[in-house]
C-alpha positions as CSV (number, residue, x, y, z in Angstrom):
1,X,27.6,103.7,13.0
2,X,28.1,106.8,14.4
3,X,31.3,107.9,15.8
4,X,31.8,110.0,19.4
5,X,32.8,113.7,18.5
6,X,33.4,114.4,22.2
7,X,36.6,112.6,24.7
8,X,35.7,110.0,27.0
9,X,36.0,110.8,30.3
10,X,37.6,108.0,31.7
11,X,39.9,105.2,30.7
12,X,39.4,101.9,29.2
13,X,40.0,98.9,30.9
14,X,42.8,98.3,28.4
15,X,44.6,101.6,28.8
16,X,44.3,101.1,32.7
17,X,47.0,97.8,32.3
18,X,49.2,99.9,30.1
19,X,49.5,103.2,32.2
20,X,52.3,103.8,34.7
21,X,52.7,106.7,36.9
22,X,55.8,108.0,37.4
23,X,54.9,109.1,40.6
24,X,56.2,106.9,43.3
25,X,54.1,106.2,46.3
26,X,55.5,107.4,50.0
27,X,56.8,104.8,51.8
28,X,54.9,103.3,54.9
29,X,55.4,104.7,57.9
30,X,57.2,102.8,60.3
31,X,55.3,102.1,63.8
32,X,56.7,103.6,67.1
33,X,57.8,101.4,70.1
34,X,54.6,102.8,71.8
35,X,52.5,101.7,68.9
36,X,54.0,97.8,68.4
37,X,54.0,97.4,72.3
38,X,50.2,99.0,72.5
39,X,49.4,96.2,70.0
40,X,51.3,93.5,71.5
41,X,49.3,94.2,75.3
42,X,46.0,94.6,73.1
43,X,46.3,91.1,70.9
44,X,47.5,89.7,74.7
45,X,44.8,90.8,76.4
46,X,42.0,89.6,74.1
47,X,44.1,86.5,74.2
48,X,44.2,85.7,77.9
49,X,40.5,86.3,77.9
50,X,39.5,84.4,75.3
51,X,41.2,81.6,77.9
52,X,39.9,82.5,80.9
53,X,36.8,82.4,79.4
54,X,37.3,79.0,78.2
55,X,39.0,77.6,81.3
56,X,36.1,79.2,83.4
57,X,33.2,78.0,80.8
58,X,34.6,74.2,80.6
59,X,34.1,73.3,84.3
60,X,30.7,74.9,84.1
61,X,29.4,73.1,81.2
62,X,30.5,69.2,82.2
63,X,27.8,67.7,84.2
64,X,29.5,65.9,87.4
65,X,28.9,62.0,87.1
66,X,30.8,61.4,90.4
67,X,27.7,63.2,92.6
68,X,25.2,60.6,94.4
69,X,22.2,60.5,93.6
70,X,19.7,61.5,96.2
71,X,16.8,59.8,97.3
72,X,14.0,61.0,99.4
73,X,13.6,58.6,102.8
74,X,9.7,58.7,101.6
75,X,10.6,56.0,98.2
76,X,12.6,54.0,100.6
77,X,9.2,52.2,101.6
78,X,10.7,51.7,105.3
């Protein structure tokens, strides 16, 4: 076999598990008041729609069963 004169670009998948930087990440940034309180009134807002959409939609989509039914003086035979 012939053998590669030239590097390899990149890293083996074996190197990769071996390697460790000793650079350390920055740490998150932590959220603002503004930011948790824009979430909270966001995540409540789809929330209470979500409901009213369900407590509008249920009333809409049971069929009454306590409505007479009607019936046309003309079937009466009278």
């Amino acid at each position: 076999m012939f053998r590669r004169r030239e590097p390899v670009p990149f890293a083996f998948p074996t190197e990769v598990d071996t390697f460790r930087s000793n650079v350390t990440p920055p740490s998150p940034r932590r959220a603002s008041f503004g930011e948790i309180a824009g979430r909270g009134l966001l995540g409540l807002t789809i929330v209470s729609g979500l409901v009213g959409a369900l407590i509008l939609g249920v009333p809409a989509l049971s069929t009454p069963s306590d409505t007479p039914v009607q019936q046309s003086q003309a079937s009466q035979g009278h």
